[in-house]
GUVOLUM-970680 format. One record per residue: residue in one letter; x, y, z of N, C-alpha, C in turn. Coordinates in steps of 0.001 Angstrom, whole numbers, plus 500000, padded with zeros to 6 digits. Atoms other than C-alpha are relative to their C-alpha. Layout:
aXYZXYZXYZ;...
END
This chain:
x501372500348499619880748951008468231499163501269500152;x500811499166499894878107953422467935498261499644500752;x500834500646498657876090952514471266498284500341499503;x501352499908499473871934952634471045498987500323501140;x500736499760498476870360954454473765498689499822500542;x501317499681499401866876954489475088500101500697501477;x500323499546498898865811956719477145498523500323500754;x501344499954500002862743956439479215499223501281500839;x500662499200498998860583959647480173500150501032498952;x499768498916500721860258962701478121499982501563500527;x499842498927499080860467965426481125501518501012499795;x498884498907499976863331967965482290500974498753499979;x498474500758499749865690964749482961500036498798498671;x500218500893501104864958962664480064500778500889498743;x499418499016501087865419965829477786501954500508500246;x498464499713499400868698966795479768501002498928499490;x499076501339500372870017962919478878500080500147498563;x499511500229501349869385962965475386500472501282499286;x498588498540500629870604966751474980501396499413499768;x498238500544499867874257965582476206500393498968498900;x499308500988500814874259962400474312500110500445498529;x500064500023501487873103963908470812501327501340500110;x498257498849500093875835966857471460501118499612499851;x498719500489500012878238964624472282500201498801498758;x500264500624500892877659962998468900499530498949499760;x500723501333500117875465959750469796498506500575499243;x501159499460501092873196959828466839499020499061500392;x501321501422499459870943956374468276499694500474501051;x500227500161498555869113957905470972498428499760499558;x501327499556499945865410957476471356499473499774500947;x500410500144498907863633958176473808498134499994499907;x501472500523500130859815956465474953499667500678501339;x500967498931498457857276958624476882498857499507499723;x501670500401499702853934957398477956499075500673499814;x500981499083500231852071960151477457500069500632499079;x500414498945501290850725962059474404501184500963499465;x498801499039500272853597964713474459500627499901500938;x498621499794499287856783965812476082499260501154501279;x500570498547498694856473967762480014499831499074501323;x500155500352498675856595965382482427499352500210500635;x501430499585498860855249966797485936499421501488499374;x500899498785499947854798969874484298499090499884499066;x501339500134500696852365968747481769498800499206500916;x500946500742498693850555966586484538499708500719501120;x500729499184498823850069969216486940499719501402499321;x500786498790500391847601971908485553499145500417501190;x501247499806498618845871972560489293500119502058499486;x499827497974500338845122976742489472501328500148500564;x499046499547498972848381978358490882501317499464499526;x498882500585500356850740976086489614501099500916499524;x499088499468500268854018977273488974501140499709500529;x498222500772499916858088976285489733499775501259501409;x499268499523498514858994977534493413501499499929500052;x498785499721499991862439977893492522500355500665498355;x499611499162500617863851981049490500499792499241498356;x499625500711501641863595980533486362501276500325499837;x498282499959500411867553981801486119500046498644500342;x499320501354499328868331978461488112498834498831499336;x501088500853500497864869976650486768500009499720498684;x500456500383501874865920976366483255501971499209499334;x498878500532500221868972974774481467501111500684500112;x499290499407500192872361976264481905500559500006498241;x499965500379501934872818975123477599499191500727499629;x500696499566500856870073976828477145498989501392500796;x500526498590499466868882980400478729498823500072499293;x501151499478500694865630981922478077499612501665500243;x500336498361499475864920985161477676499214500658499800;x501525499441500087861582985232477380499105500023501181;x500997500104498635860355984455481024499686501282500304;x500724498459500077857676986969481739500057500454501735;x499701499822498678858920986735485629500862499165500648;x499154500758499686861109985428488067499509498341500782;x500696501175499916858886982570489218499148499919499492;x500986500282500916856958981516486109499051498763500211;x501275500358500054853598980079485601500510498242499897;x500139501318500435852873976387484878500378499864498120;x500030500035501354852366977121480992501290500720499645;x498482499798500202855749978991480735501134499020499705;x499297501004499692857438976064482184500401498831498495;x500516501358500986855772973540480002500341500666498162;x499348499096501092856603976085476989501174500012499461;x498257499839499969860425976461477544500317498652499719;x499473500974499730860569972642478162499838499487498861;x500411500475501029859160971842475028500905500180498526;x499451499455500630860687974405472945501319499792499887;x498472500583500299864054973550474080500389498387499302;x499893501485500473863316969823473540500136500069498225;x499694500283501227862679970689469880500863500703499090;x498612499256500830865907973468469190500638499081500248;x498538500929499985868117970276470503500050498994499468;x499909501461500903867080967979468502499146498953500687;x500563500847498397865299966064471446498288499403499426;x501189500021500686861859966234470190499385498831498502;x500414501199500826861944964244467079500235498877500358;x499846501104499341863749961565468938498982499172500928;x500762500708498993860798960758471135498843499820499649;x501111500822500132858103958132470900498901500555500833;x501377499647498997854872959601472598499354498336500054;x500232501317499982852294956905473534500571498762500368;x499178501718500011855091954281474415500239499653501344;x499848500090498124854771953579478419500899498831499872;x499227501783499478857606950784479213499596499327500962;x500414500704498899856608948166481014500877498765500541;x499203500615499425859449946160481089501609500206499070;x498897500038500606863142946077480602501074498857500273;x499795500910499712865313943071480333501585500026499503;x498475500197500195869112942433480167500483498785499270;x499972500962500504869582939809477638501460499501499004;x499612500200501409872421938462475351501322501498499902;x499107499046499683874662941816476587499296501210498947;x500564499194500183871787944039475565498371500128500597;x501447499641499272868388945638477050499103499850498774;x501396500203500623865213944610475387498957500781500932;x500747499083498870862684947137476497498639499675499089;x501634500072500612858864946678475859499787500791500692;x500743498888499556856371949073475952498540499141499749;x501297500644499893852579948394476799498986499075498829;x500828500961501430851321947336473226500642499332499376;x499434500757500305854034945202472748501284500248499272;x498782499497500291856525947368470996501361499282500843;x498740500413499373860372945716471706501051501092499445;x499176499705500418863214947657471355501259500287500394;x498856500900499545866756946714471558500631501308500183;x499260498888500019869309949372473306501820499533500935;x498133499971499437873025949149474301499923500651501660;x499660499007499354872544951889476917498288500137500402;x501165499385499335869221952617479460499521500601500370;x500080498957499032868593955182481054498372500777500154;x501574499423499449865408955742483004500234501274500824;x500347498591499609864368959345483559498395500614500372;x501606499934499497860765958800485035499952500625501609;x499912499363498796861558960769488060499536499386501864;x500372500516498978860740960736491241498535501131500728;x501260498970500130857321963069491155499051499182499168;x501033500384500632855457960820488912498839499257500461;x501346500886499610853001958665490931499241500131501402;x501300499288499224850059960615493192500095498935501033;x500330501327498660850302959031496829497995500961500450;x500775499901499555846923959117498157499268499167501079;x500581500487498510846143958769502117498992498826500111;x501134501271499663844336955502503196499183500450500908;x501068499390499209841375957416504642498624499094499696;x501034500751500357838524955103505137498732500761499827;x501096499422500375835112955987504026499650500281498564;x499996499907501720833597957077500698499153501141500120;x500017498391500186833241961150499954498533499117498311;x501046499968501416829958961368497247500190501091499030;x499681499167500898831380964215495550501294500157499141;x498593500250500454834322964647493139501530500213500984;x498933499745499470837692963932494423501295499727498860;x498818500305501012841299964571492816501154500740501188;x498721500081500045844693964638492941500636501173499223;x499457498906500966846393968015492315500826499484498770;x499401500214501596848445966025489756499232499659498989;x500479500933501441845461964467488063498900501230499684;x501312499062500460843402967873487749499175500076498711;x500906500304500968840558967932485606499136501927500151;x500914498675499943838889971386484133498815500326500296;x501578500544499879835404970134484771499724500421501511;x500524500490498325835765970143488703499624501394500125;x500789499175499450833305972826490410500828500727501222;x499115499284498945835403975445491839498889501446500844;x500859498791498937832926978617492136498526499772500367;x500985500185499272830644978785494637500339498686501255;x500549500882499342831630975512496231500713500221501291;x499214499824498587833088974432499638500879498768499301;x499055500602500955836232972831498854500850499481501186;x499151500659498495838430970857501612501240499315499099;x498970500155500545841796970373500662501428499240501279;x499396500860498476843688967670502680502230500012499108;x498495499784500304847772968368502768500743501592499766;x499395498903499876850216971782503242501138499941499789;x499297499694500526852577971286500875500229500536498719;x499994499684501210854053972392497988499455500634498844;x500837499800501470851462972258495343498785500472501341;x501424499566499038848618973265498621500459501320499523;x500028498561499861850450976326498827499719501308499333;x500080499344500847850043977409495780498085500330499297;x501486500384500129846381976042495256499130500905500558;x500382499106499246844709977596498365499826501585499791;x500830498227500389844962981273497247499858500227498730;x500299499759501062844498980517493974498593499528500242;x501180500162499510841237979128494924499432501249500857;x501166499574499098840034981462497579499316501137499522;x500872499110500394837653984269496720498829499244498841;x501159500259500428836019981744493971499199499017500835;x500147501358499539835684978774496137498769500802501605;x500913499632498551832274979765499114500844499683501210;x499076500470498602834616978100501872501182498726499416;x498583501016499853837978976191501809500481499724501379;x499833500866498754838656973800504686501474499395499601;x499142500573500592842440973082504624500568498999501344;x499637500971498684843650970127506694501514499371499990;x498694500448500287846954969910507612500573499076501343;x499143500702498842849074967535509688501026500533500657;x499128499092499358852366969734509730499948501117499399;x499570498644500620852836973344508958501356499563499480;x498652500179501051855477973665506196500617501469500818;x499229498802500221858610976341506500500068500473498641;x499976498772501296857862979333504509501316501127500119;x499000498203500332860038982544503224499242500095499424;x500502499407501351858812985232500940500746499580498805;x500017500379501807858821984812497438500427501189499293;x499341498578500567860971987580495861500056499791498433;x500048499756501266859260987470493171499927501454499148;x500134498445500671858914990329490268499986499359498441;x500436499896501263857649990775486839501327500399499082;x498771499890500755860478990755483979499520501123498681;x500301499143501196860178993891481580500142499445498585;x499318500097501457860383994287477921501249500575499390;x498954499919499849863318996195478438501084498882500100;x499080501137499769865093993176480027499919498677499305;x499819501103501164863859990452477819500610500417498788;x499321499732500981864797992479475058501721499713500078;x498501499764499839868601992812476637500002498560499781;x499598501320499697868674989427477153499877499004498651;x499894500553501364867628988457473675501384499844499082;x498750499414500463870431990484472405501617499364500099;x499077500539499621873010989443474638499954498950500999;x500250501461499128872720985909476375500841500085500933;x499177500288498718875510986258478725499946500948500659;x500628499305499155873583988954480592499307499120501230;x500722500503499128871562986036481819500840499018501009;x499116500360499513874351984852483427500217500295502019;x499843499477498207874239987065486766499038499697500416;x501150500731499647870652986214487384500375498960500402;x499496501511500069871936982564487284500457500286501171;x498633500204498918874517983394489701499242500505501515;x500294499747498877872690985345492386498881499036500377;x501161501048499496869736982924492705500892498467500542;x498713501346499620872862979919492782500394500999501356;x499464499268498580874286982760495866498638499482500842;x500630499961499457871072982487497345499116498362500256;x500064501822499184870729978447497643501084499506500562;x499195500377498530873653978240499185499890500306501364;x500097499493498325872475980069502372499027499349500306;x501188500876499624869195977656502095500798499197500154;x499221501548499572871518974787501830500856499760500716;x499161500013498172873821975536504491498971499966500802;x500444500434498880870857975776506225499127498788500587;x501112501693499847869441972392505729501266499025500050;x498978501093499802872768970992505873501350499989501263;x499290500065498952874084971884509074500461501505500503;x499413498683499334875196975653508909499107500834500906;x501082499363498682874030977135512103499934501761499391;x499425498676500102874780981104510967498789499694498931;x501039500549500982872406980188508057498751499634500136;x501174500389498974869958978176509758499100501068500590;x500443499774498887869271980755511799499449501385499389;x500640499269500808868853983539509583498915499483498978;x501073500521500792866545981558507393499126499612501264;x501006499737499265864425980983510511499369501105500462;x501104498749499984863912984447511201499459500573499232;x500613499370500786863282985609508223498112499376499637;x502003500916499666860280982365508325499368500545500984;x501081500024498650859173983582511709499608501312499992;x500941498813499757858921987159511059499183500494498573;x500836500059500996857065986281507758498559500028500817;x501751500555499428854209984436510230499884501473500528;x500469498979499149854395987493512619499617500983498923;x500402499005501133853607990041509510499026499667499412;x501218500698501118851122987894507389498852499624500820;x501209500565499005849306986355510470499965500633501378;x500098498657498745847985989145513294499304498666500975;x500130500748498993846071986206514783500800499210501005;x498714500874499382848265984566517547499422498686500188;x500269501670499784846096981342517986500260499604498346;x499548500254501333846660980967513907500838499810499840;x498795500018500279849906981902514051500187498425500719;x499660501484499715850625978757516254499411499246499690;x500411501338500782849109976366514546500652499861498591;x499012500033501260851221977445511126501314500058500130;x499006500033500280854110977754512916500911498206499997;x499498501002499748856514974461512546500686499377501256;x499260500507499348857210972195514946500952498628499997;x499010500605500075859696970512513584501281500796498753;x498958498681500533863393971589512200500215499566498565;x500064500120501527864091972984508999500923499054498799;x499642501006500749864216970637506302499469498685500063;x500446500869499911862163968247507401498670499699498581;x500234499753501595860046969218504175500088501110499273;x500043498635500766860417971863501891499686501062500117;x500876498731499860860827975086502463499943500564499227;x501111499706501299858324976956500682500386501497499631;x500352498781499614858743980173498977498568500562499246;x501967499309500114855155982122499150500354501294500664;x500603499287499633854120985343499821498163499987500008;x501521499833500077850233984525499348499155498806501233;x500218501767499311849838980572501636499178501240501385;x500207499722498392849848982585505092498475501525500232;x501036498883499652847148985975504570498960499125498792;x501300500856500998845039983098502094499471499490501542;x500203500410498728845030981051505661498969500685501278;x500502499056499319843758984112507453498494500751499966;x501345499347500972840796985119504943498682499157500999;x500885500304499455837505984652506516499275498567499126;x500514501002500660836425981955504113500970498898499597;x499496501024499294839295979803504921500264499603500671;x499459500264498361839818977521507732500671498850500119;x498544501226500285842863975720508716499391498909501267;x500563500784499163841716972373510339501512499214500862;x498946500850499668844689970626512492500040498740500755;x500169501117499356843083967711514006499972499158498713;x500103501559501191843583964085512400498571499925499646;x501325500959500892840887962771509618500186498968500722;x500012501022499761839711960102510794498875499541498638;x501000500489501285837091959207507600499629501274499561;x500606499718500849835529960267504777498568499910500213;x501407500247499673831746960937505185498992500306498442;x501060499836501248828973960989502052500398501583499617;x499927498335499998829359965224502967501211500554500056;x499287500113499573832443965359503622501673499539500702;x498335500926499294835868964642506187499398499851501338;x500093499955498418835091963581509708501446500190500928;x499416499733499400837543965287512209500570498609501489;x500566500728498905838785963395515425499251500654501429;x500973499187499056836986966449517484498563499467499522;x501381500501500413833539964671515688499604500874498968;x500727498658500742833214967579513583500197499232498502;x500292500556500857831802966494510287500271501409498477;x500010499041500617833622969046507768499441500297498414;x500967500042501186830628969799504568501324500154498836;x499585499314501244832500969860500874499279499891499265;x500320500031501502831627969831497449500580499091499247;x498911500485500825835084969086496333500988499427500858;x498531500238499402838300967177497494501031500049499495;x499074499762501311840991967677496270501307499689501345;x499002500829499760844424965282497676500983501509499648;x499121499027500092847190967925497861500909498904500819;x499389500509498768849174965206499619501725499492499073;x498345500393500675852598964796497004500327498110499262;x499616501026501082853853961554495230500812499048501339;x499175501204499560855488957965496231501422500799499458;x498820499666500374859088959405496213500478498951499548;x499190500882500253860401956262497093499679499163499698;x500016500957500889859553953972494840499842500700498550;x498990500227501405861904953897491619499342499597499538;x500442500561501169860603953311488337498907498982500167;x501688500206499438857124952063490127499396499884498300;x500895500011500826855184950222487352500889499556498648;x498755500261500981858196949122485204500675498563500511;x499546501182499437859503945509485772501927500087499850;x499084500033500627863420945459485019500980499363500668;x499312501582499828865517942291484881501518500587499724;x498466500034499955869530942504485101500416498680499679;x499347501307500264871963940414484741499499498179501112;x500469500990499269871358936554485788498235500116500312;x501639499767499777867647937665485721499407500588501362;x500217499538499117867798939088488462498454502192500312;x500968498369499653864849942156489535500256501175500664;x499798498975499550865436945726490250499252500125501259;x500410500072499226862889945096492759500355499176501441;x498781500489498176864750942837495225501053500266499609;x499360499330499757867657944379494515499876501464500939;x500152499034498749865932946995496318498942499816500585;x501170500569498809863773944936498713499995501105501210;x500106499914498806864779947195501458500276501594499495;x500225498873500099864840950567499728501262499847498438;x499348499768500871866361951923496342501245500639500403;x498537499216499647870127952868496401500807499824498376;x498630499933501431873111953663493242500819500464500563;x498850499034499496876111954797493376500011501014499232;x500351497980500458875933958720493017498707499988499111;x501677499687500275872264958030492282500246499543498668;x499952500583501662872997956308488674500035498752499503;x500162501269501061874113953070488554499953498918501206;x500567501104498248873142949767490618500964498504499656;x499265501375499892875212946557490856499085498757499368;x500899501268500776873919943680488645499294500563499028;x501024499723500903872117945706485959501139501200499292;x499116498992500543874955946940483382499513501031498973;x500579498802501402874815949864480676498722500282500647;x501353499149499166871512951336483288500599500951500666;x499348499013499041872289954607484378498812500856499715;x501080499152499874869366956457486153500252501668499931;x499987498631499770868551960235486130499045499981500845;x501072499579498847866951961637489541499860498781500862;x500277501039499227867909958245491137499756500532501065;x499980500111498658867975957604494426500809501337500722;x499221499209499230869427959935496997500416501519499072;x499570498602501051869588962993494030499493500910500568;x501029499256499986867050964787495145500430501689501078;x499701498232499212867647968632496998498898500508500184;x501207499222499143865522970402499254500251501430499942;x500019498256499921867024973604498466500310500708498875;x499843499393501646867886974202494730499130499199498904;x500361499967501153867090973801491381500389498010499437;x499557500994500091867115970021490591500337499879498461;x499365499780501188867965970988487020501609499903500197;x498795500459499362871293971290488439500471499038500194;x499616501463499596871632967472489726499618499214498329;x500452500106501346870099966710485657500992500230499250;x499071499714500947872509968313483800501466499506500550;x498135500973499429875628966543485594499696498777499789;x500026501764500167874103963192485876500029499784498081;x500282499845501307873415963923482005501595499781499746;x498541499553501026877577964699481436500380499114500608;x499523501568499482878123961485483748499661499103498875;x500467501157500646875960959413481456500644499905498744;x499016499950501292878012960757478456501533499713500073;x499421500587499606880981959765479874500049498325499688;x499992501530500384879993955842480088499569500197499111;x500155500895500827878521955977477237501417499822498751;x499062498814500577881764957738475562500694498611500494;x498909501181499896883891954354477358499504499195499442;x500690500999500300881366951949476170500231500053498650;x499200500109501861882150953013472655500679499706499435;x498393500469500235885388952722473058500804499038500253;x499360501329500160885765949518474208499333498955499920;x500767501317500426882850947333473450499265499698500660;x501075500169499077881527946294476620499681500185500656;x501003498874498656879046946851478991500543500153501207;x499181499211498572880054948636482001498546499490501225;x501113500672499039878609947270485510500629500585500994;x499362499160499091879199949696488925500435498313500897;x499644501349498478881323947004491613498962500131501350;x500667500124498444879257946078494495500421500568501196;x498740499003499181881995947460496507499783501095500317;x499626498386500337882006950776495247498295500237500182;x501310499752499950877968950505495321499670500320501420;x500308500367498437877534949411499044500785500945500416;x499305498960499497880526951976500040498904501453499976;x500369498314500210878739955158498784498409499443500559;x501187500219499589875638953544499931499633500595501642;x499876500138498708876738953229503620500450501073500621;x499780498316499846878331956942503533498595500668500143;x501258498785499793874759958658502279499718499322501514;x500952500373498922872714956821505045500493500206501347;x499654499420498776875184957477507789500454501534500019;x500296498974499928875268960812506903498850500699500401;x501408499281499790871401961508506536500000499153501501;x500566500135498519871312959982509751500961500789501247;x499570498811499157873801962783511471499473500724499613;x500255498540500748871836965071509453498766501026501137;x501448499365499365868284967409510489498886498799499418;x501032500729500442866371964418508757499800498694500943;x500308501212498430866714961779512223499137500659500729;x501226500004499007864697964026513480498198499980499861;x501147500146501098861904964054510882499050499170500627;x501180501028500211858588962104510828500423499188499449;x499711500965500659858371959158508771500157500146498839;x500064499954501331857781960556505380501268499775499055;x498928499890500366861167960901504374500687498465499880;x499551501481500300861787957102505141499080498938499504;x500607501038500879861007954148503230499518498756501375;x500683501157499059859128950971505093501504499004500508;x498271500920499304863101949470505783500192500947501180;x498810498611499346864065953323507690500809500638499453;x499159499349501018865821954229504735499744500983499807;x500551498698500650865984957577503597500412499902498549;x499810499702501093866179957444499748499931500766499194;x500207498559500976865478960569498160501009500643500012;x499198498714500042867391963243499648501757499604499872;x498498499626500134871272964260499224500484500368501206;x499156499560499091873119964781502238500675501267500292;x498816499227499997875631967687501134499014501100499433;x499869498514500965875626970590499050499732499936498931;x499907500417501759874455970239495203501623500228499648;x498605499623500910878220972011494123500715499072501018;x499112501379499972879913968576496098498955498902499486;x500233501112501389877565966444493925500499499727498839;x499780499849501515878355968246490591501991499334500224;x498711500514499769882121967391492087500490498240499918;x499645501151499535881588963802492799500398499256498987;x500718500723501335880183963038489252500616500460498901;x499464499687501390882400965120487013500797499408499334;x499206501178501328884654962320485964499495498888500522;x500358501354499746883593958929485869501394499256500622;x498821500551499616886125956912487866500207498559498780;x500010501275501088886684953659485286500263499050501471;x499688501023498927888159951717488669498606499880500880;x500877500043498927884322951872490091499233498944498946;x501142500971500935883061949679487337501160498703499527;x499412500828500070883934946497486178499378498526498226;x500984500732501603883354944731482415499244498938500451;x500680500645499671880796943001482323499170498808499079;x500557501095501311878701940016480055498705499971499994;
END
C-alpha cells in the first residue's frame, strides 16, 4: 500500500511532516495551505522588530543547517527565507497547494475526505494537521470604539502611520518586546499597557562574519557546536521552568540584575519587575524592551483598560490615554486546535466534543476516535524554553513511523482510549505540581485545563516518541 497523505499548513511543522515522509520514500504527500505561499507565522507576522527569540543554531532544522544566517538571532525575512528555501531543496515546495484553506475533514469509508473552501475534495489515507498553535490573533473584549487604525501585530499592514504619531500598544509580550524599540524614536509617544511584566534575560546576541559563514559553507559539521551550546543553554532555562531550584535561581538573577542595569529608575523598575514565578509566560530574551521602557517618549501604563475612547484607551485612574494608532500586541488563541476546521471521525463523531472540555492526544498526536490523524504542535507540545523545531522534527519521525505500519498492513491505525486518557491524566497532574498552578488564567482553557504546555524536558519528549509503541493503537474500520 502506498498510503496518501495530506498535510494541512505549509509552516515550520507542516514542512518538517512532509520532509520525513518524502525521505522516507512516501511519494503521495500533498500538502494544502491557505495562504498565497509557504511561512506560516513567519510570513504573517511582518510588525517592525520581528525576529525568532530563540538562537538560529537551534531555530532551524537539524536535516538541514544554514550557513548563511547573518546573526545569531535573525530577522523576520531571514526566517521566512531559510523556511522557504529549505521547503523547496526537499522537495516540499512543489507538493503544496497555496490558496487551499480546509474547512472540513471527514472520516468516511476508512478514508479522510478533506475539503477546502471552494469546494476542492481530496481523498487521503493519512492526515495530519500542522496549523499550529500561533495562528489565530486573540483580541481583548475591550468595550468602546477607538476612531483611528487598529491592528494586530500578526495582521500588520505597511500603510499604518508610525512617524510622528502617538501609538499605544496594549500587551508585554513576546512580539511587544520586540515592537516597542523598534518603534520608539519614530513614533512622537508610545503608551505601553501592560497587565504583567514578562521575565527577561539578555539577548546574547552577535553578528555572524564572512569568515564564519564561509567555514560553515565549506564544512557543515562545524555547525554542529553552535547547535550544541545553544541546546547546553536550554537546558538551564528548562530546569528552570521545570522545577530545578540551582537553575531557577540563577536565571532569576541574571533577570533581576538585567532590571537593576537597564532601569536606574526604582519606581519603573517595580512596575517591570514580575510578580509572578518563572514560567508563567515566556521568558524573553531582549537586551533593548527595558532602556526602550525608560526613554522619555515612552510610558509604561499598569492600570486596567477599562474602554476604548474615539482618542484613545480610558485607564481605571480616569486618565483618557490620546493615540493615533493601536496596535493589539496581546498573542493568539493557543487553545483552540485546528479553530475554523470542522473534523468528523469515526461514527461521525466531532473533534470538537471530543474536546468539549479542552484539547488532549496522546504525546500531542493522536486522539481516540479519529484514525490515520496525527497532529503536529498538538496539544500539550508546546515549550517555554527551547526551540519548538525540536518537538517538529520528532513528531515528524513519529508520523513516519505510523505511516511506515499503515503500509504494511493495510489498516488504519486508531490510539486506545486507554492509552489516550492515561497520558492525558499524567500531563495534567503534572502541570498541576508544576510553576503553572500558580499562574493566572491564561495558560488554562475555560474547563482549567492547561493544554499547551509540556511538563518535562524537550530531550524526555524526543524519548517518549522515538518508537511508536504498536500496543497503544488498535486496528481500526
Amino acid at each position: 500500500m502506498n498510503p496518501r497523505i495530506v498535510v494541512v499548513g505549509a509552516g515550520f511543522g507542516g514542512t518538517a511532516a512532509a520532509a520525513a515522509l518524502l525521505k522516507a520514500g512516501f511519494d503521495d504527500v500533498v500538502v494544502l495551505e491557505k495562504a498565497p505561499s509557504i511561512g506560516g507565522v513567519w510570513r504573517d507576522n511582518t510588525y517592525p522588530g520581528c525576529a525568532c527569540d530563540v538562537p538560529a543554531p537551534l531555530y532551524s532544522y537539524s536535516f538541514a543547517p544554514n550557513p548563511r544566517w547573518s546573526r545569531r538571532f535573525p530577522s523576520h525575512d531571514e526566517i521566512l527565507a531559510y523556511l522557504r528555501s529549505t521547503a523547496a531543496a526537499l522537495g516540499v515546495a512543489s507538493r503544496v497547494r497555496v490558496n487551499a484553506e480546509v474547512t472540513s475533514a471527514v472520516w468516511s469509508d476508512g478514508r479522510w475526505l478533506v475539503t477546502t473552501r471552494d469546494g476542492l475534495v481530496v481523498e487521503a489515507d493519512v492526515l495530519v494537521p500542522a496549523v499550529g498553535q500561533l495562528g489565530n490573533p486573540v483580541l481583548p473584549p475591550i468595550p468602546g470604539d477607538f476612531a483611528g487604525p487598529a491592528v494586530h501585530t500578526a495582521r500588520w499592514r505597511a500603510d499604518l502611520p508610525i512617524d510622528g504619531a502617538r501609538i499605544g500598544v496594549i500587551g508585554t509580550g513576546a512580539s511587544a518586546i520586540q515592537l516597542v524599540p523598534a518603534l520608539a524614536g519614530r513614533a512622537a509617544h508610545i503608551t505601553v499597557f501592560q497587565r504583567t511584566p514578562p521575565w527577561t534575560i539578555p539577548r546574547p546576541d552577535r553578528r555572524y562574519g564572512a569568515g564564519r559563514r564561509f567555514a560553515y559553507g565549506k564544512m557543515p559539521a562545524l555547525m554542529k557546536l553552535p547547535r550544541a551550546g545553544v541546546w547546553a543553554m536550554t537546558l538551564v532555562t528548562g530546569r528552570a521552568l521545570t522545577g530545578g531550584r540551582v537553575a531557577s535561581a540563577f536565571v532569576r538573577t541574571v533577570s533581576r540584575l538585567q532590571r537593576r542595569v537597564q532601569v536606574r529608575d526604582a519606581a519603573l523598575r517595580a512596575r517591570v519587575t514580575p510578580d509572578e514565578p518563572m514560567g508563567c509566560k515566556r521568558v524573553l530574551f531582549t537586551n533593548r524592551w527595558l532602556p526602550a521602557l525608560s526613554r522619555p517618549d515612552v510610558s509604561l501604563v499598569t492600570e486596567k483598560i477599562l474602554e476604548k475612547t474615539p482618542s484613545g484607551v480610558r485607564t481605571a485612574d480616569g486618565t483618557v490615554h490620546r493615540c493615533d494608532l493601536l496596535i493589539y500586541a496581546t498573542g493568539f488563541a493557543a487553545t483552540d486546535f485546528l479553530a475554523g476546521m470542522t473534523v468528523e471521525g469515526r461514527d461521525g463523531r466531532r473533534l470538537t466534543d471530543e474536546w468539549a472540555t479542552g484539547a488532549y492526544a496522546h504525546l500531542g498526536l493522536a486522539v481516540p476516535g479519529f484514525p490515520n490523524l496525527f497532529l503536529m504542535y498538538g496539544p500539550n507540545t508546546n515549550s517555554g524554553n527551547t526551540s519548538v523545531l525540536y518537538f517538529l522534527e520528532h513528531q515528524a519521525a513519529y508520523i513516519v513511523q505510523a505511516v511506515q505500519r499503515l503500509a504494511a498492513g493495510g489498516r488504519p491505525l486508531e490510539v486506545r482510549r486507554s492509552v489516550a486518557a492515561a497520558f492525558d491524566s499524567e500531563i495534567q497532574r503534572r502541570l498541576a505540581d508544576s510553576v503553572w498552578t500558580a499562574c493566572r488564567s491564561w495558560y488554562r482553557n475555560a474547563a482549567g485545563r492547561i493544554v499547551t504546555n509540556w511538563p518535562g524536558m524537550a530531550s524526555e519528549y524526543r524519548r517518549r516518541v522515538a518508537r511508536l509503541d504498536p500496543t497503544d493503537y488498535e486496528p481500526s474500520s
